[in-house]
C-alpha positions as CSV (number, residue, x, y, z in Angstrom):
1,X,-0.4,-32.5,7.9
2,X,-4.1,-33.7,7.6
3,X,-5.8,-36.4,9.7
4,X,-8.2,-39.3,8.1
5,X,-11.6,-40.4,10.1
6,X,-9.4,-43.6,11.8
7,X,-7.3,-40.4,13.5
8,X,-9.5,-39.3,14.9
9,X,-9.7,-40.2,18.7
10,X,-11.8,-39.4,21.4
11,X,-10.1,-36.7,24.1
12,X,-11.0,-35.6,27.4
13,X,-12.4,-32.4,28.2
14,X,-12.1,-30.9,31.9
15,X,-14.2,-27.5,31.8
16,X,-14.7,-25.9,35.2
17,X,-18.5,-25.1,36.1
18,X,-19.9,-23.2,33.7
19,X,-23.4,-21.0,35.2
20,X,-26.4,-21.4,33.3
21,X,-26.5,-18.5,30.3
22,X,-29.2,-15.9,31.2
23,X,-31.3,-14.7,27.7
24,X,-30.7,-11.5,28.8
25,X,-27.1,-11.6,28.4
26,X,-24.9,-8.8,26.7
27,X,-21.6,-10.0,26.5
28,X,-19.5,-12.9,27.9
29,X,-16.1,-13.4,28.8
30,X,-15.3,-17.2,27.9
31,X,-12.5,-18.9,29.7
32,X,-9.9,-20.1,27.0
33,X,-10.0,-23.9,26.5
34,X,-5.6,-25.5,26.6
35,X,-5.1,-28.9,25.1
36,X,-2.9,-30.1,28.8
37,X,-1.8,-33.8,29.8
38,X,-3.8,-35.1,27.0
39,X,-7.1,-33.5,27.6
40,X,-9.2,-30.1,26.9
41,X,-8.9,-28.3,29.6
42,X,-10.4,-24.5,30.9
43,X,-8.6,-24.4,34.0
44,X,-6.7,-21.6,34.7
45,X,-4.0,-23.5,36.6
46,X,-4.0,-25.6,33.3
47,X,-3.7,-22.7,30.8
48,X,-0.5,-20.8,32.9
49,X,1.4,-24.3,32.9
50,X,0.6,-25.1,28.9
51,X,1.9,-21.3,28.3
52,X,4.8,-21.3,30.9
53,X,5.9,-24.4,29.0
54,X,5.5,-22.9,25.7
55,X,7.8,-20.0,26.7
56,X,10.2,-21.8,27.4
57,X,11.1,-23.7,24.2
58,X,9.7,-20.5,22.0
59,X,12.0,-17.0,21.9
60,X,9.4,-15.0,19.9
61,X,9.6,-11.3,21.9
62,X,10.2,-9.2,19.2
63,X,7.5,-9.2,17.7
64,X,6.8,-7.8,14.8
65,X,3.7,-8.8,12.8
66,X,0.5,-10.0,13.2
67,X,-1.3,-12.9,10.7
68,X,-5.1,-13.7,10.8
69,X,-7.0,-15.8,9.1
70,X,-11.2,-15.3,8.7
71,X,-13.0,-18.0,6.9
72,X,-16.3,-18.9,6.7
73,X,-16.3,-23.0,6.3
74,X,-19.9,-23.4,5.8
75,X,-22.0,-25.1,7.8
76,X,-23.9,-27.5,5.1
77,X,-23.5,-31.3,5.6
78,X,-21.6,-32.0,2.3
79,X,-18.6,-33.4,2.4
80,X,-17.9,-32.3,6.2
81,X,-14.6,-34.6,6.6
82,X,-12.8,-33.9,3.1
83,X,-13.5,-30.0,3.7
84,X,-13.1,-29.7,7.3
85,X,-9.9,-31.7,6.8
86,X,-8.5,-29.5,4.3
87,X,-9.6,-25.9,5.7
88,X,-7.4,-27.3,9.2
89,X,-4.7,-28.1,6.6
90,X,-4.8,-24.7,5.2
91,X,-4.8,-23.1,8.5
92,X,-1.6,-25.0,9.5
93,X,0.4,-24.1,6.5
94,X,-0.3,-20.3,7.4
95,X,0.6,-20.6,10.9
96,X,-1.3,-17.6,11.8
97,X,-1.7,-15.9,15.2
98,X,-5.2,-16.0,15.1
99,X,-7.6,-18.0,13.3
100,X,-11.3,-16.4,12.9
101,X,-13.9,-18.9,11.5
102,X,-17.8,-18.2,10.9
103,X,-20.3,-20.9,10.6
104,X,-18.6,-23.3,12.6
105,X,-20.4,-26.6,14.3
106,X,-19.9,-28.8,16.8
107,X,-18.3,-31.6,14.3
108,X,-15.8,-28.6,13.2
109,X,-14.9,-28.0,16.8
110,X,-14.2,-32.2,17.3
111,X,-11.9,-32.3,14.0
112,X,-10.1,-29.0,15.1
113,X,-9.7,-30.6,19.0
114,X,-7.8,-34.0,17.5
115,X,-5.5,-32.3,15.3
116,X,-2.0,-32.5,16.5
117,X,-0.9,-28.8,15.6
118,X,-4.2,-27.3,17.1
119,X,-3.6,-29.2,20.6
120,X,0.3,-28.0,20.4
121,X,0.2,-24.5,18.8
122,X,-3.4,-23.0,19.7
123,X,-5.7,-22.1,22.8
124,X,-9.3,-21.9,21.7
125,X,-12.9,-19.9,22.7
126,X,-14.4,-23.5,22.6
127,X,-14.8,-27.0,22.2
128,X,-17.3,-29.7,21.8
129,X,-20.1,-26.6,22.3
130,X,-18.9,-26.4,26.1
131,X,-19.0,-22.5,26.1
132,X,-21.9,-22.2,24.2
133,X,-20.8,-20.4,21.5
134,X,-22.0,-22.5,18.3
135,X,-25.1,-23.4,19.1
136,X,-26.5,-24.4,16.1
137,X,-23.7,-22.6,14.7
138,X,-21.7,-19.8,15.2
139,X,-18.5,-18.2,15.3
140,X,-15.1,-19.4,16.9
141,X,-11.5,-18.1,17.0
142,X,-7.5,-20.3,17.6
143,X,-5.5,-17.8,19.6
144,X,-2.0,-19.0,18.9
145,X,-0.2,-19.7,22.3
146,X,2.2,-16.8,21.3
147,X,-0.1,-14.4,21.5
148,X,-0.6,-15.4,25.4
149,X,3.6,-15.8,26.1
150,X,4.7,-13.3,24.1
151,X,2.9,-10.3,22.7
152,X,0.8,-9.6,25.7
153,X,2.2,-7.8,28.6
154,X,0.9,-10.7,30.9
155,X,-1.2,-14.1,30.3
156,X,-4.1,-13.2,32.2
157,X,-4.2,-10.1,30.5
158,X,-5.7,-11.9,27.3
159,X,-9.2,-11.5,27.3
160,X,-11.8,-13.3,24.6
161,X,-15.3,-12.4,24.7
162,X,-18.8,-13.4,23.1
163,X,-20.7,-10.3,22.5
164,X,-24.5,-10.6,21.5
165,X,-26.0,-9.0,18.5
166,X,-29.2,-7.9,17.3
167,X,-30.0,-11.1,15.6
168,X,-33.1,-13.7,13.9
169,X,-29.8,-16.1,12.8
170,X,-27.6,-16.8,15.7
171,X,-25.1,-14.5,15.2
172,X,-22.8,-13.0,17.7
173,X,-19.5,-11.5,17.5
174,X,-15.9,-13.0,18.9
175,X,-13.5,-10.9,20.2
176,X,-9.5,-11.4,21.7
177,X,-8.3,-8.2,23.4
178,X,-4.6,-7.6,24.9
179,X,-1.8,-5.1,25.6
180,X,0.7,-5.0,23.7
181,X,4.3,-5.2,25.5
182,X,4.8,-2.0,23.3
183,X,1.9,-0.8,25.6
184,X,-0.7,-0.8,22.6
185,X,-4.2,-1.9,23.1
186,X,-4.8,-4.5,20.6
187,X,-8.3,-6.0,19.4
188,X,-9.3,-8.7,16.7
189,X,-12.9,-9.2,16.3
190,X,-14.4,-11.7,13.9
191,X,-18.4,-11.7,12.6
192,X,-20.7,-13.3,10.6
193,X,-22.9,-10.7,9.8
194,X,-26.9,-11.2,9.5
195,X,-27.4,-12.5,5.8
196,X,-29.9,-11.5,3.0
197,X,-32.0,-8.8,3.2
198,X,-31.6,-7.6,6.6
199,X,-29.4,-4.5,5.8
200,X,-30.6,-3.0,9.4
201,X,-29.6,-5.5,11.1
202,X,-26.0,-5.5,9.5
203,X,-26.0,-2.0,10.1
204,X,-26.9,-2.6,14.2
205,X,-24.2,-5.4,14.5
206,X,-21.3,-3.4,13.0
207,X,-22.3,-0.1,15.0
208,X,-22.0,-2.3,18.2
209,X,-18.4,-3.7,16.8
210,X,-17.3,-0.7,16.5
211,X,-17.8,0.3,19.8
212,X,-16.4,-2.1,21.1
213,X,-13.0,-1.6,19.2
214,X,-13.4,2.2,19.6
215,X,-10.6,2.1,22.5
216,X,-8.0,-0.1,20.8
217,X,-4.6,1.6,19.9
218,X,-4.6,-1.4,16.8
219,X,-7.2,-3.4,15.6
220,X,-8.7,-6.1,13.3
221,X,-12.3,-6.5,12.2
222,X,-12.7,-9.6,10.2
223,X,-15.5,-12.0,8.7
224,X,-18.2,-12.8,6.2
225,X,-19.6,-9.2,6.1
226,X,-23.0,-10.9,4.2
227,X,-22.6,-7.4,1.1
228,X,-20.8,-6.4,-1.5
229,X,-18.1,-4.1,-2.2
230,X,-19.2,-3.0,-5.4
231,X,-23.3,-3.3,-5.2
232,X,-26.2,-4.4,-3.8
233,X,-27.3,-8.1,-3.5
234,X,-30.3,-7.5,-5.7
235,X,-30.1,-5.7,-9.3
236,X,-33.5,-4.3,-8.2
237,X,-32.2,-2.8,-4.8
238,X,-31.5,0.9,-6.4
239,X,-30.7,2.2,-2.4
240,X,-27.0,3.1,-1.7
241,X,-24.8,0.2,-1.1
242,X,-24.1,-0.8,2.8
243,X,-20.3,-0.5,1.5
244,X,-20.7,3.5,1.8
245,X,-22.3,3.1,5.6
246,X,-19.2,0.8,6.7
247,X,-16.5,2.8,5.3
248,X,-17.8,6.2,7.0
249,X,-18.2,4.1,10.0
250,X,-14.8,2.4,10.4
251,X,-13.0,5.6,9.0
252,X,-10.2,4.9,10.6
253,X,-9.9,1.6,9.4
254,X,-8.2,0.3,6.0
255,X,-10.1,-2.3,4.0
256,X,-7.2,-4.7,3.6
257,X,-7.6,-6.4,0.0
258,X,-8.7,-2.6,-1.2
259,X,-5.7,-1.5,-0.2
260,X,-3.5,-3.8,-1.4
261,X,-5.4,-5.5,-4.2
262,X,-8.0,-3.4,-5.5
263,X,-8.0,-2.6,-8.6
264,X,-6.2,-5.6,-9.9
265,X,-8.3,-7.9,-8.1
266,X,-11.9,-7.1,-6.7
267,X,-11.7,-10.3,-4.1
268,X,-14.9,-11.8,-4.4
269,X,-14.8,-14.3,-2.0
270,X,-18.4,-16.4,-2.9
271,X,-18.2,-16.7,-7.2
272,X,-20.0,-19.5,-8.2
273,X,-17.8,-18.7,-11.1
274,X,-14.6,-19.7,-10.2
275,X,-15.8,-21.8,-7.3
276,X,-17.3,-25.6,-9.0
277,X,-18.7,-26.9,-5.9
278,X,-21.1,-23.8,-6.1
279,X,-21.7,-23.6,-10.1
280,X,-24.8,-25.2,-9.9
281,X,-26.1,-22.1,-7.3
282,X,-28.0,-19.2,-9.1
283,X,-25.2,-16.6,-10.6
284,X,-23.4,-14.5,-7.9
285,X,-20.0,-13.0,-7.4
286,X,-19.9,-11.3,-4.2
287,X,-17.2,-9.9,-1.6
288,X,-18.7,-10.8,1.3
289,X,-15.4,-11.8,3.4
290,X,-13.1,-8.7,4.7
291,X,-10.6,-8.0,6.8
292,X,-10.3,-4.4,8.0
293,X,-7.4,-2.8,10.0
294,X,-6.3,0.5,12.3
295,X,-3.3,1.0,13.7
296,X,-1.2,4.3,13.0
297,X,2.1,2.8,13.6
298,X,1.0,-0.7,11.6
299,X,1.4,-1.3,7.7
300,X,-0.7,-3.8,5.8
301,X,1.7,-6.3,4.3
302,X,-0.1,-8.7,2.2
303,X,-3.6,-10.0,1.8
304,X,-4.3,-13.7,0.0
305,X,-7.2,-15.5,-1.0
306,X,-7.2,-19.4,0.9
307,X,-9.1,-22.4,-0.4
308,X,-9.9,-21.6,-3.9
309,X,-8.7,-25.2,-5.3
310,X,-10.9,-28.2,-6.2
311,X,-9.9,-31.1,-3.7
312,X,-11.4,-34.1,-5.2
313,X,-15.1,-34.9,-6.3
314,X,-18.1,-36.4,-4.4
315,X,-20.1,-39.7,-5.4
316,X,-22.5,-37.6,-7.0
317,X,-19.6,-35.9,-9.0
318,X,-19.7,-32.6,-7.6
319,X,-16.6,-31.0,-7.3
320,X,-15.2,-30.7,-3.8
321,X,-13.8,-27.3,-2.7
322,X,-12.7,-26.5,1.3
323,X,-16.0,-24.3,1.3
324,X,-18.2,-22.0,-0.6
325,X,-16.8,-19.2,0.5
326,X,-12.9,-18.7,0.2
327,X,-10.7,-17.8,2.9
328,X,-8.4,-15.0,3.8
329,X,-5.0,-14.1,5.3
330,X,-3.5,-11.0,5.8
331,X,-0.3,-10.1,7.6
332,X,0.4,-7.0,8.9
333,X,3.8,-5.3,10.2
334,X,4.2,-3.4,13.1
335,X,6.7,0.0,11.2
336,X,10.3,0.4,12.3
């Protein structure tokens, strides 16, 4: 169900002292944020009570499968509310286990925080810019409150992690580690990789990714990868596409929507095609959004595209979609 602007009302945050953030920082644990007794909370006490309840009313130990979503929701100005509004209404109808967004502000973060099925169903890496982790803009992941009762062996055994990247655009990567209660080390990481021309820099950032997924039994890499599958950004640009680098690099990995779609469907996620709130944008159909998988005892099930419908039009009539990129959702199956 969505929310208007009049339901949106003010809640509470209680955040534990948080140290000042050295510049030479590497990586950073963050302390998950609980929606408990009406307020945002980081408290541990207050995360063990909000899951210990949760168990109790939810019998999900077998479990099965995992669902993500990664979607970039675009930081621009235009029509925050209508977009923001229906990109929360998306996630909700997918009820995945984790939710990966890229270019996410502080305004996303206060929609997200009123919604009635985030404050019941999700614990998240931040809110209202408390942990730092969006400042301008940056990445953020909804950990489903399952994932904390039921898949891990243990609650405190969740861990989610900032780690920095080489960067000139803010960008750092998100990360949600666990084991399994089938004793598998799982990891989701979500990116925005560095945009434009900066093919060394993307190159840097996944290297250090995949490093840090290197000791997970099963694990998701997911996000606006910023290239193509298919070719470079520019017709000029002759070199080899970065495609080729990140395939020998995550070798072990399966590129989801190749798997399952290609070559049916070549999932261009930013089209200014298809996508009318973008036609007026120079021409370019792109796959920058992926979601990549390992896990020898795990089977890609499905892989969908998310947000690809005009919504309604602005004053100045452009057309309204939930963002100019469009989202994904995969689900994949743990095998008998």
């Amino acid at each position: 169900m969505g929310f208007s602007k009049a339901d949106l009302k003010p809640t509470t945050t209680v955040v534990t002292h948080i140290s000042p953030i050295s510049s030479e920082w590497k990586e950073r644990v963050l302390k998950p944020f609980v929606f408990h007794r009406n307020a945002w909370s980081n408290k541990t006490e207050d995360l063990h009570s909000v899951i210990e309840e949760y168990a109790k009313t939810e019998n999900e130990s077998n479990i099965k499968s995992i669902t993500c979503v990664s979607y970039n929701i675009w930081f621009d100005q235009f029509a925050r509310e209508v977009r923001y509004n229906a990109i929360l209404d998306i996630c909700h109808k997918q009820n995945p286990d984790f939710i990966c967004l890229q270019e996410v502000v502080k305004t996303f973060l206060t929609y997200a925080c009123a919604t009635k099925f985030v404050q019941e169903n999700y614990v998240l890496t931040d809110v209202d810019t408390f942990a730092n982790t969006v400042l301008p803009y940056g990445v953020a992941m909804l950990v489903h409150k399952r994932v904390f009762a039921n898949y891990a062996t243990s609650l405190d055994q969740v861990e989610l992690k900032l780690v920095r990247l080489p960067t000139h655009m803010s960008r750092s990567a998100l990360i949600c580690s666990y084991t399994s209660k089938s004793g598998e080390k799982v990891g989701i990481a979500t990116v925005h990789l560095e945009s434009l021309s900066h093919r060394e820099t993307r190159k840097e950032q996944m290297e250090i990714i995949h490093e840090q997924l290197s000791t997970k039994d099963v694990a998701f890499f997911m996000g606006d990868f910023n290239f193509d599958s298919e070719k470079n950004w520019s017709p000029k640009d002759t070199s080899e596409i970065e495609e080729v680098y990140m395939r020998q690099l995550f070798s072990d990995y399966i590129d989801i929507w190749r798997e399952l779609k290609y070559d049916d469907d070549l999932g261009k996620t930013f089209d200014t095609a298809t996508n009318a709130m973008i036609a007026d944008h120079r021409p370019e159909t792109m796959r920058y959004d992926r979601i990549l998988m390992k896990g020898k005892k795990w089977t890609a099930k499905n892989i969908d595209m998310l947000g690809t419908q005009v919504l309604s039009v602005a004053e100045n009539n452009t057309p309204i979609v939930p963002s100019d990129h469009y989202g994904l959702v995969c689900t994949s199956v743990a095998n008998e």
